[in-house]
C-alpha positions in Angstrom: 2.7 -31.1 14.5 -0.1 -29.6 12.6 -4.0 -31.0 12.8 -5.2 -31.1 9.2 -8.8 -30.8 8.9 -8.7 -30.6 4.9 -13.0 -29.6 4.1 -12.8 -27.2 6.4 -9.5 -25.7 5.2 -10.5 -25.7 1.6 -13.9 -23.6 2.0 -12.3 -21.0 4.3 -9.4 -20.9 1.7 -11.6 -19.7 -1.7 -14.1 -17.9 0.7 -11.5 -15.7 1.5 -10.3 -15.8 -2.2 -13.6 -14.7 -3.2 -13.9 -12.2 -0.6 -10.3 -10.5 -1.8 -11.6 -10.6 -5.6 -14.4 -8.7 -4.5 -12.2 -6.2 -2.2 -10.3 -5.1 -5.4 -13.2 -4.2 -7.0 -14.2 -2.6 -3.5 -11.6 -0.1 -3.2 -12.8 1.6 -6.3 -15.3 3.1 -4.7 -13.4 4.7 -2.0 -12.0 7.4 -4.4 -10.1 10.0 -3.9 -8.6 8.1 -1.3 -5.1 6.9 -2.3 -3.8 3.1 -1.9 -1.7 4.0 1.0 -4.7 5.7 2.9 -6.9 3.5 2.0 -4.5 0.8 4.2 -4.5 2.9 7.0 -8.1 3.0 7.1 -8.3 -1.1 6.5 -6.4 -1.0 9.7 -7.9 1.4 11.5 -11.3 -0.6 10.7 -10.1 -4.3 10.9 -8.4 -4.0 14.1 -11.7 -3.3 16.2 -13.5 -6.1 13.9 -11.1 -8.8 14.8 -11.1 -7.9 18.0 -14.2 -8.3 18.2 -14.2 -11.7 16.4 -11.6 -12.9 19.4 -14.2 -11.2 21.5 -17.1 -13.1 20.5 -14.9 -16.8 20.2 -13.8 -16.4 23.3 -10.3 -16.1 22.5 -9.1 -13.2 24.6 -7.3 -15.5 27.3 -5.1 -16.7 23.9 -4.4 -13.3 23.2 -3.3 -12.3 26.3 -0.7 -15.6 25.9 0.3 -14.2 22.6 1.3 -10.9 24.3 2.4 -12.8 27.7 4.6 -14.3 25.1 6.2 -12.0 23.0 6.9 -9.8 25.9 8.9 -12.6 27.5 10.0 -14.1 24.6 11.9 -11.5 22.7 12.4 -13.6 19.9 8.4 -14.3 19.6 8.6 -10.6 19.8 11.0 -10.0 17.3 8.6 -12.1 15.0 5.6 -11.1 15.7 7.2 -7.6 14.2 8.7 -9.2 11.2 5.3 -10.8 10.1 2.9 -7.7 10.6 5.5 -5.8 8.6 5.5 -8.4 5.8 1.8 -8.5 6.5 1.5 -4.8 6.2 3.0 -4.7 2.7 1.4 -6.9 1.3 -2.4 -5.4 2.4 -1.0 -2.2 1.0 0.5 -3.3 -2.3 -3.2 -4.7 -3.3 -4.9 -1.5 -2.1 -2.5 0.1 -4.1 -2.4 -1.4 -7.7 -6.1 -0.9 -8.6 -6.1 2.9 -8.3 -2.5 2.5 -10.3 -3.3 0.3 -13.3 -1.2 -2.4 -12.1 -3.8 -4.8 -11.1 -2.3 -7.7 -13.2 0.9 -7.7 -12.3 -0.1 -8.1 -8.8 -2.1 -11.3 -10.2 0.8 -12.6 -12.0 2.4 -12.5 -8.3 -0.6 -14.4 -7.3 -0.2 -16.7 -10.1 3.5 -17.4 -8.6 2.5 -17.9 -5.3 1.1 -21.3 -5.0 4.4 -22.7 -7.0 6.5 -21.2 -4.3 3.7 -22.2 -1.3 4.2 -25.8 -3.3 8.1 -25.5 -3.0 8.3 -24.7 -0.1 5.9 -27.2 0.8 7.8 -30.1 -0.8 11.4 -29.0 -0.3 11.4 -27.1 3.7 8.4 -29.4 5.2 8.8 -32.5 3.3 4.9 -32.7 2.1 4.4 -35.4 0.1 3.1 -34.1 -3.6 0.4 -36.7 -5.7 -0.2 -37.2 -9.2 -3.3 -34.5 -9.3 -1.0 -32.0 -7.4 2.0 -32.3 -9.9 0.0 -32.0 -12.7 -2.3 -28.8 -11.4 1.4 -27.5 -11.0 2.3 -28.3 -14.5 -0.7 -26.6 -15.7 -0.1 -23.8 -14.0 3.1 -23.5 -14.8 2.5 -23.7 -18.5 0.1 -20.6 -18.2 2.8 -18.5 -15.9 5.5 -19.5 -18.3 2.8 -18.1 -21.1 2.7 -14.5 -19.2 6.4 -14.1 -18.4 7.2 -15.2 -22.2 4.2 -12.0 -23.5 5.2 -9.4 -20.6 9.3 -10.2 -21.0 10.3 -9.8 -16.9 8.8 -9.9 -13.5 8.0 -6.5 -12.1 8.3 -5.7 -8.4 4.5 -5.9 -7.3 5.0 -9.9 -8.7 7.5 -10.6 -7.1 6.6 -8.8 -3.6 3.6 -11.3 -3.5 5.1 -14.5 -5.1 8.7 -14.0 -3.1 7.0 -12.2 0.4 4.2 -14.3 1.1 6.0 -18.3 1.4 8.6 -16.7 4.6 5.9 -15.0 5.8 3.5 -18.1 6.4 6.8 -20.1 7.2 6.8 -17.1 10.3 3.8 -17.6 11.0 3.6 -21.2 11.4 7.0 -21.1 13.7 5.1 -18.7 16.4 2.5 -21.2 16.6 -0.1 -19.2 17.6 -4.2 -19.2 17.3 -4.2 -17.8 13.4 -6.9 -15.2 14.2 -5.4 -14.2 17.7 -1.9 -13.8 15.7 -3.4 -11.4 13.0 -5.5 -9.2 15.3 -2.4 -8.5 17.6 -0.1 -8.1 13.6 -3.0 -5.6 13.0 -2.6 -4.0 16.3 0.9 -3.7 15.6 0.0 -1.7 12.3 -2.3 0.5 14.4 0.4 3.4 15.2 1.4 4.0 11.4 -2.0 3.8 10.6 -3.3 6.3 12.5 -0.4 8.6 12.1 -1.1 8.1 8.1 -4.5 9.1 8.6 -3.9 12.0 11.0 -1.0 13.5 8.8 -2.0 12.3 5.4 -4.6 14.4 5.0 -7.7 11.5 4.1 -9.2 13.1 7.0 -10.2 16.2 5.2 -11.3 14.2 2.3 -13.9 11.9 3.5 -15.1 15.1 6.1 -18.7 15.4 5.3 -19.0 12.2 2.8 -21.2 9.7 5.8 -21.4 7.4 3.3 -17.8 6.9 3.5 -17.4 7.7 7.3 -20.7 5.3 8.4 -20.9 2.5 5.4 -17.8 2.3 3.2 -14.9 2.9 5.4 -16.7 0.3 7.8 -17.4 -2.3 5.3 -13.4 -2.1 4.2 -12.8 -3.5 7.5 -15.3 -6.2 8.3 -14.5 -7.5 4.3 -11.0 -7.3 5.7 -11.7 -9.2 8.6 -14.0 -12.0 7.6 -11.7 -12.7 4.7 -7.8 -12.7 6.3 -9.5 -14.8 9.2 -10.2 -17.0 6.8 -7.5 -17.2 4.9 -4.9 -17.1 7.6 -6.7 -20.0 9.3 -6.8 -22.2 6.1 -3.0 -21.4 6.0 -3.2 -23.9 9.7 -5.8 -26.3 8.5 -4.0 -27.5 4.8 -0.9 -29.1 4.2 1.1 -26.7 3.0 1.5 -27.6 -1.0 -2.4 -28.3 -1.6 -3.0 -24.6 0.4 -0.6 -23.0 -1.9 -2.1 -24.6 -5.2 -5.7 -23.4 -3.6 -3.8 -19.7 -4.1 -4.9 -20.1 -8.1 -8.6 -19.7 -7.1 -7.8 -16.0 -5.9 -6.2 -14.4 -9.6 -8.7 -16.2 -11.0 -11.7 -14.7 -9.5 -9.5 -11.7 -9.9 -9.7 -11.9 -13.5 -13.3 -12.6 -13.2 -13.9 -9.6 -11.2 -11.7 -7.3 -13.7 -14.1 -8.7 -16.4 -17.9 -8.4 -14.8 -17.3 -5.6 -12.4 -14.4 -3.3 -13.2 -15.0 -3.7 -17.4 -12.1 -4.9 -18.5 -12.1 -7.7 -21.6 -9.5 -10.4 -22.1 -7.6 -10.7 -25.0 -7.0 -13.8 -26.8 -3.3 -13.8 -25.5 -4.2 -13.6 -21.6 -6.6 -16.4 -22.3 -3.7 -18.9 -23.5 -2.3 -17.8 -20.1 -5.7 -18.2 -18.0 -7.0 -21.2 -19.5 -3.8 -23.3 -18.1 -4.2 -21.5 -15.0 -8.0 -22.7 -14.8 -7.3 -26.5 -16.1 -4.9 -26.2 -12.3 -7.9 -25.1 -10.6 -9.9 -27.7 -11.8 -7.5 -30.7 -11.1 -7.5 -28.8 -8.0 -11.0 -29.2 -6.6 -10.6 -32.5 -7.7 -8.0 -33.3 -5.5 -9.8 -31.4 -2.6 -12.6 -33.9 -2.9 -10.5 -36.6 -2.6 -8.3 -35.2 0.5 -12.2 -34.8 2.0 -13.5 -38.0 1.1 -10.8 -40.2 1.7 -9.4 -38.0 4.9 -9.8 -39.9 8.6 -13.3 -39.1 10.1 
């Protein structure tokens, strides 16, 4: 049985949203590194930073349960795996579509995602939806309905986040683990391919001699990395599951945001009559986040 502690849950959850909006226009400045080394070196960085995190929250003994655990446990084991591969894929996919020009379709993934968090929500943990909720969803669903009716189809960085993410939270949940403690040992796990990526991919020779990127920008991929999938993952333990999925709108939308201010990109008049909706949902949203606080058990 989960402990919801719903304030705390909600500011983690668009801390870290804002902290990924920033990331995307982050990466940019790593060039000419491409997506995939740019995830090694997200791992290579964030593994020492959480550790450190566990370190300094006193959280080694759980970690050393975790790993008790999935060494005696082969089926904690076995998922364990599972999730820092479905992890792993997503990290890399939005590294990836910046440097590639496929930025918004990985939003329109993130669009889907909190109607498939709020599925599985209501249908696989039997979370009980309210008014607010339903019609956030509504909203929302009017401005994906918008996109997929302009673009004609779903392409396969959408539906790798809006399809990946619900079974991996769903894993995630059924180790029942410390959320931090669980992604520093999934990042751990990443470690090897990481490494080999950087040692055989060649990155090495490209940031040789740049000590801005070896002493500033490399570093500052993974503490951003850190501070922000701590935050998120723990949110994922601290929400019911349907309002933490309809909390996944804030991220695209800072996205967009970020696209606009930082990376120079303008919105047309026919993305707006698919953001607006998508706004409207975050709105009713953060209403129904100060309700959950204000009326939740003290």
């Amino acid at each position: 049985m989960n402990t919801y502690e719903p304030g705390r849950g909600i500011a983690l959850s668009v801390s870290a949203s804002t902290l990924f909006a920033l990331l995307s226009a982050y990466v940019k400045l790593l060039a000419p590194l491409s997506g995939l080394d740019i995830f090694a070196w997200r791992v290579v960085w964030t593994v020492p930073g959480a550790l450190l995190l566990i370190a300094l929250r006193q959280r080694l003994p759980l970690l050393r349960q975790l790993v008790a655990r999935a060494v005696s446990e082969p089926r904690i084991g076995l998922a364990l795996a599972a999730s820092a591969a479905m992890l792993g894929a997503q990290l890399w996919v939005f590294l990836w579509a910046p440097l590639h020009g496929r930025m918004l379709e990985v939003s329109l993934g993130y669009f889907l995602l909190p109607l498939t968090m709020v599925l599985v929500g209501r249908l696989y943990y039997r979370e009980r939806i309210d008014g607010l909720q339903w019609l956030a969803v509504a909203c929302a669903a009017v401005g994906v309905a918008h996109e997929l009716w302009a673009t004609g189809a779903f392409s396969w960085p959408t539906l790798l986040v809006a399809l990946g993410y619900p079974p991996y939270f769903v894993l995630r949940r059924k180790i029942n683990a410390d959320s931090l403690t669980a992604f520093a040992l999934e990042m751990t796990l990443l470690l090897p391919f990481a490494i080999a990526q950087v040692v055989i991919g060649g990155s090495l020779t490209l940031v040789a001699g740049r000590l801005d990127m070896i002493f500033l920008l490399l570093p500052g991929l993974g503490a951003l990395s850190t501070v922000a999938l701590a935050s998120y993952l723990k949110a994922s333990r601290l929400l019911p599951m349907a309002l933490f999925g309809i909390l996944g709108y804030v991220e695209p939308v800072l996205l967009v945001l970020v696209s606009v201010t930082l990376l120079g990109e303008t919105l047309t008049a026919q993305q707006l009559a698919t953001y607006v909706p998508i706004w409207l949902a975050v709105g009713l949203t953060a209403l129904h986040g100060v309700r959950l606080v204000r009326f939740a058990p003290r």
